[in-house]
Backbone bond lengths (Angstrom), bond angles and torsions (degrees), N, CA, C in turn:
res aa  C-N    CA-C-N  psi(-1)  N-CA   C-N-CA  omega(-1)  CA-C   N-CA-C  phi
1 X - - - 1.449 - - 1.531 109.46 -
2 X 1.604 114.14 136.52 1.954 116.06 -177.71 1.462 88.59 -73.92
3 X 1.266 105.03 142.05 1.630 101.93 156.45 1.627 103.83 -86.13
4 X 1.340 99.34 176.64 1.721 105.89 174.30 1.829 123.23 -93.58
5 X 0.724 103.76 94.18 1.679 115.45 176.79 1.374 97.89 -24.72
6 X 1.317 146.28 116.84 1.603 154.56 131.49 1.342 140.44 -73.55
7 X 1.222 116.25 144.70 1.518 101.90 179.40 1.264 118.75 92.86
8 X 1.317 150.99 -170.34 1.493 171.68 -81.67 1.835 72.95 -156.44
9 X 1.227 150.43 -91.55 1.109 139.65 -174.22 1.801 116.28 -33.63
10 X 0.780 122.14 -8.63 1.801 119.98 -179.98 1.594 101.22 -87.30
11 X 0.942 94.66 -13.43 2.025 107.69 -172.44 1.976 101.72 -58.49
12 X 2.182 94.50 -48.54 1.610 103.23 -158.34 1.043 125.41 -34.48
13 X 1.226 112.09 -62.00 1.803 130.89 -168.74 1.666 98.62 -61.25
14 X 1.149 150.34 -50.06 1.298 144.99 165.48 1.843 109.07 -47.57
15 X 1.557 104.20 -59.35 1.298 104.02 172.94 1.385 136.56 -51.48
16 X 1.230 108.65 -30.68 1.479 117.58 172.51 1.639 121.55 -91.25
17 X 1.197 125.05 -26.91 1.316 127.76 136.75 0.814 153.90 -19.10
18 X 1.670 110.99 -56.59 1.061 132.93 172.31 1.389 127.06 -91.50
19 X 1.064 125.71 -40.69 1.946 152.74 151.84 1.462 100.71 -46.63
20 X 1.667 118.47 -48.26 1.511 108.70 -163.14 1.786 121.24 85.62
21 X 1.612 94.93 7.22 1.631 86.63 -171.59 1.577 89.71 -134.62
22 X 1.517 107.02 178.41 1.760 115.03 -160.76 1.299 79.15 -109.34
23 X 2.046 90.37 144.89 1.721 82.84 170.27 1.572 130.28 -69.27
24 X 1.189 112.32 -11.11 1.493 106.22 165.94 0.836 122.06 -45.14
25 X 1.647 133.01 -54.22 1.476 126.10 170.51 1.331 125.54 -62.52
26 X 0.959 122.67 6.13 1.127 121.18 172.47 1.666 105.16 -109.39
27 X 0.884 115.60 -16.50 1.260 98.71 166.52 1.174 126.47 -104.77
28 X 2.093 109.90 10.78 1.643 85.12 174.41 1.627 81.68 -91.16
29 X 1.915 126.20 -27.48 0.914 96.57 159.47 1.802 149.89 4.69
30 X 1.302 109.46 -78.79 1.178 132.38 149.43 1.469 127.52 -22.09
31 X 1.284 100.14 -77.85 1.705 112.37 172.89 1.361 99.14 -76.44
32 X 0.957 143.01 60.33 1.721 152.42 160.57 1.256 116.29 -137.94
33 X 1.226 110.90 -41.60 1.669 122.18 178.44 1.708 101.92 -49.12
34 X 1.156 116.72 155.60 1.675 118.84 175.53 1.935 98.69 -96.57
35 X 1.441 121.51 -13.90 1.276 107.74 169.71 1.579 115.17 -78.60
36 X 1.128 115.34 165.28 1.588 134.51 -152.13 1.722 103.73 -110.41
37 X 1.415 96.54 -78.42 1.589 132.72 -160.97 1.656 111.99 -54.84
38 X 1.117 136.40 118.27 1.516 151.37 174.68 1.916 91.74 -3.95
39 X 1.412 95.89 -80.11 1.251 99.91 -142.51 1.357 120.67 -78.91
40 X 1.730 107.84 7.54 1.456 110.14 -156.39 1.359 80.59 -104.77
41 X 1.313 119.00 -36.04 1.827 117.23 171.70 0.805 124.91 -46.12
42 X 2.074 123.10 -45.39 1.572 143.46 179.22 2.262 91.88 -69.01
43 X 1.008 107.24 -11.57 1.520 95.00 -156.40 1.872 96.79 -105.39
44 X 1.001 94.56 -28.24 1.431 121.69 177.64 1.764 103.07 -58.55
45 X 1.678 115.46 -69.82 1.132 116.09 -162.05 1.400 104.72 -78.69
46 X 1.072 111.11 -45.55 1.919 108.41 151.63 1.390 111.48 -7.27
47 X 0.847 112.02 -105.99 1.569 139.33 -162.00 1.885 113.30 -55.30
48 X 1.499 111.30 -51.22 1.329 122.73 170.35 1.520 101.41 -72.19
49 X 1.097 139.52 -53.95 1.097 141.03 -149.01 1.593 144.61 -130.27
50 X 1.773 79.92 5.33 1.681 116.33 154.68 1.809 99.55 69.23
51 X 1.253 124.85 8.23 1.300 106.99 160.05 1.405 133.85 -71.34
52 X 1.280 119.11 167.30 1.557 130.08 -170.56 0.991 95.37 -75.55
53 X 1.756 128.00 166.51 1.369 140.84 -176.28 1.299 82.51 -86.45
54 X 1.260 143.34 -61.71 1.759 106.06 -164.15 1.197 127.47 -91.48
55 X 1.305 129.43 -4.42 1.722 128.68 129.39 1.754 108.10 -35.93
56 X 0.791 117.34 -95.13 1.136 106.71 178.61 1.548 158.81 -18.16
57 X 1.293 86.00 -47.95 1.667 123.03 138.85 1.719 124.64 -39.02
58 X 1.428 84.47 -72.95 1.766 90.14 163.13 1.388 134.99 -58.03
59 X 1.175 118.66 -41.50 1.484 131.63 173.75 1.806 100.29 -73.35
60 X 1.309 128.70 -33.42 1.277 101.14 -164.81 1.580 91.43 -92.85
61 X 1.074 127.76 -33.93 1.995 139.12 -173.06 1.839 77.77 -47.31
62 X 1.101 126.75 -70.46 1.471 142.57 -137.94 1.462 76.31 -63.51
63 X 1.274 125.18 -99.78 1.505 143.29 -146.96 2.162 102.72 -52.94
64 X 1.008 146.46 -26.80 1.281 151.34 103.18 1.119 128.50 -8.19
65 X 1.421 122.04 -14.30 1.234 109.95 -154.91 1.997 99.78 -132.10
66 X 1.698 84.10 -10.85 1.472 106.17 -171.10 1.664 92.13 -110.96
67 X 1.299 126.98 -21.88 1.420 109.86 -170.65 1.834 88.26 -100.59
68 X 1.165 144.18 -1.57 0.950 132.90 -179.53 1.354 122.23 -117.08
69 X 1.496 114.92 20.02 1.342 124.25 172.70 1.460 125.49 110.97
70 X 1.728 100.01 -34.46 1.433 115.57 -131.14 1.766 105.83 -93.28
């Protein structure tokens, strides 16, 4: 039986679809940027990089969430 993908990861398969890019790149994306902080990342890919606030959301919660242990 698949289990069901949850969370900030259920976002991918829409995200990568639609963007055209794998989420890997976007998350070294991410860890490349010189900003740090949740929202300046979500505000960041916004604006530079034309994603939706909850794409964005997801990919930065996700990649944060993987470089910090949690």
């Amino acid at each position: 039986m698949t289990e069901t993908v949850k969370g900030p990861a259920a976002y991918f398969p829409s995200i990568e679809k639609k963007y055209g890019r794998p989420i890997t790149e976007w998350k070294e994306l991410i860890r490349s940027s010189p900003l740090t902080r949740h929202m300046e990342l979500v505000s960041w890919l916004k604006t530079d990089h034309a994603l939706g606030h909850g794409h964005a959301n997801a990919l930065v919660a996700h990649t944060l969430a993987e470089d910090t242990g949690k």
